[in-house]
C-alpha positions in Angstrom: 87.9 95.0 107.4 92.1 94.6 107.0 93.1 96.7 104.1 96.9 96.0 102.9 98.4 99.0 104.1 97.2 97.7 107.4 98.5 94.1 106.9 102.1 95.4 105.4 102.4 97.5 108.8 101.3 94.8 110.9 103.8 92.3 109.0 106.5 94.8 109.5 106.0 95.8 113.3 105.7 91.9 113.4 109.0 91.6 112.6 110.2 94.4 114.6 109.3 92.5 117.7 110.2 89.4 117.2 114.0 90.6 116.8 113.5 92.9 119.6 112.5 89.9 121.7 114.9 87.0 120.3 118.1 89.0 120.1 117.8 91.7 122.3 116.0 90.4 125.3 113.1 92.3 125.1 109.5 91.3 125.9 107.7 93.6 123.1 104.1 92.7 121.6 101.9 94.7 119.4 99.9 97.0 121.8 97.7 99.1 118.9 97.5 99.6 115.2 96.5 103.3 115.0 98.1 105.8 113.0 100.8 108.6 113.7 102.4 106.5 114.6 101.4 103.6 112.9 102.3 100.6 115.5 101.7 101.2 119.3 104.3 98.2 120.7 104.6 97.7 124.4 106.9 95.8 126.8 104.8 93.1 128.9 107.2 93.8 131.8 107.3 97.2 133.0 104.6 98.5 130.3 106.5 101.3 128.9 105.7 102.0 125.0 107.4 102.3 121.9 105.2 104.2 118.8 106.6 103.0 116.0 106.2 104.5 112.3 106.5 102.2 109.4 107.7 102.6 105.6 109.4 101.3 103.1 112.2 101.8 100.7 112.0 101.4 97.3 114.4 102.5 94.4 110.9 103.9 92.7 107.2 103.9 92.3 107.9 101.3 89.2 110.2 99.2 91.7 106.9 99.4 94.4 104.3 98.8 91.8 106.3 95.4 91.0 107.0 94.4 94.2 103.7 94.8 95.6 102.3 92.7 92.6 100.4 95.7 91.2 102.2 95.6 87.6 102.3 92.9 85.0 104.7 94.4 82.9 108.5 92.9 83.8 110.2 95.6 85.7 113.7 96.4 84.8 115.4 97.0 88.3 118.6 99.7 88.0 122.2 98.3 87.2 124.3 97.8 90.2 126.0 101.5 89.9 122.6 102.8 90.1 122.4 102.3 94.2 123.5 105.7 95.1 120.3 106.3 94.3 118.6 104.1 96.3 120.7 106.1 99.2 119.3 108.7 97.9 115.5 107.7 98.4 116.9 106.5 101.7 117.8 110.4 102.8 114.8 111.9 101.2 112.6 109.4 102.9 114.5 109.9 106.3 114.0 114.0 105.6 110.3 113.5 104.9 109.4 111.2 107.9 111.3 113.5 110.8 109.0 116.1 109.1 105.9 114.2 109.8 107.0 113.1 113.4 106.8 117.0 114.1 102.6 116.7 113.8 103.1 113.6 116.0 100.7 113.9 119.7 102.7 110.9 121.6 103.6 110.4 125.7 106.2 107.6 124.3 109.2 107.8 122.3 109.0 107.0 118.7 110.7 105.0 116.3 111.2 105.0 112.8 111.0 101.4 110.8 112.3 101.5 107.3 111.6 98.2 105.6 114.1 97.9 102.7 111.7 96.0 100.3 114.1 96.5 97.0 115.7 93.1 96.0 118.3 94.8 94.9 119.4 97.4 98.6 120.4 94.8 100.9 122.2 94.4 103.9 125.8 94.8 102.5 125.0 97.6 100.3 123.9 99.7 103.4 127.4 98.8 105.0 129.4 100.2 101.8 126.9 103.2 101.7 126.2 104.2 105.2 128.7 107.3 105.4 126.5 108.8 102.8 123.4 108.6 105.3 122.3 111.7 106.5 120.2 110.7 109.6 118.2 114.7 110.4 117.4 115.6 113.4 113.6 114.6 114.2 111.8 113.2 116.8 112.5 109.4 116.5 114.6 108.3 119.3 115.2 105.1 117.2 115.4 104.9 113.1 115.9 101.3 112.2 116.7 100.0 108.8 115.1 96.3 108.5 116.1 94.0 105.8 114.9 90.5 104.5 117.7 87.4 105.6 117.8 85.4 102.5 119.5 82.7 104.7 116.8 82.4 107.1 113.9 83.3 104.7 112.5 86.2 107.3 112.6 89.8 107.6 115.5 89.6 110.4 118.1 92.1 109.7 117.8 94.8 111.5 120.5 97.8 111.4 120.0 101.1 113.6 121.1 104.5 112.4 120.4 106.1 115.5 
């Protein structure tokens, strides 16, 4: 039985691959769904691995709750000035996944996928914020932010911070 956590990570390593594929020449497909990491993705050409751990950003649990559909009362997202805080969510979250990554048992490197969910972080917010990202040191070779393209109507943004 597919649970949603299952289904958001799948729809998030999903999207992963298919930009690692269509811009970056890669040949990537889902390999496992397991956990720690969450996402097992492998290259189809030389069969080398990539663990990847998924998560989200939100500005809140009220933010998540009415996202994910879970709330019927109208959420009232933060005024603009209010996305230093979403930055930082984005560094606590960052601190508390390299922690986890520790407990990892892996023989590939791992990646961190942060799916930035909020309506209201996008793309050129992270550009005006990122000196105030503080990437820690942690076991994730990669830490990629991914954001939804309004444009194309797809999660196809993706922005590496290391």
């Amino acid at each position: 039985m597919l649970d949603e956590k299952w289904f958001i990570e799948e729809t998030a390593a999903q999207a992963l691959v298919e930009i690692l594929n269509n811009k970056y020449g890669k040949n990537y497909k889902i390999f496992d769904h397991t956990d720690r990491p969450d996402i097992i993705i492998e290259n189809q050409i030389d069969g080398t691995r990539l663990g990847v751990e998924v998560t989200h950003l939100f500005y809140d649990s009220d933010e998540a709750r009415y996202v994910f559909g879970r709330s019927n009362e109208r959420h009232n997202p933060p005024a603009p000035e209010y996305l230093e805080g979403y930055v930082r969510r984005l560094n606590a979250l960052l601190q508390q996944k390299s922690e986890k990554a520790k407990g990892y048992n892996h023989d590939y490197p791992l990646a961190l996928l942060i799916r930035v969910v909020s309506p209201l972080f996008h793309m050129c917010n992270f550009k005006v914020y990122r000196p105030e990202i503080i990437v820690p040191p942690s076991d994730f070779q990669y830490i990629w932010l991914l954001f939804y393209d309004f444009v194309e109507r797809r999660w196809t943004l993706l922005k590496q911070l290391r």
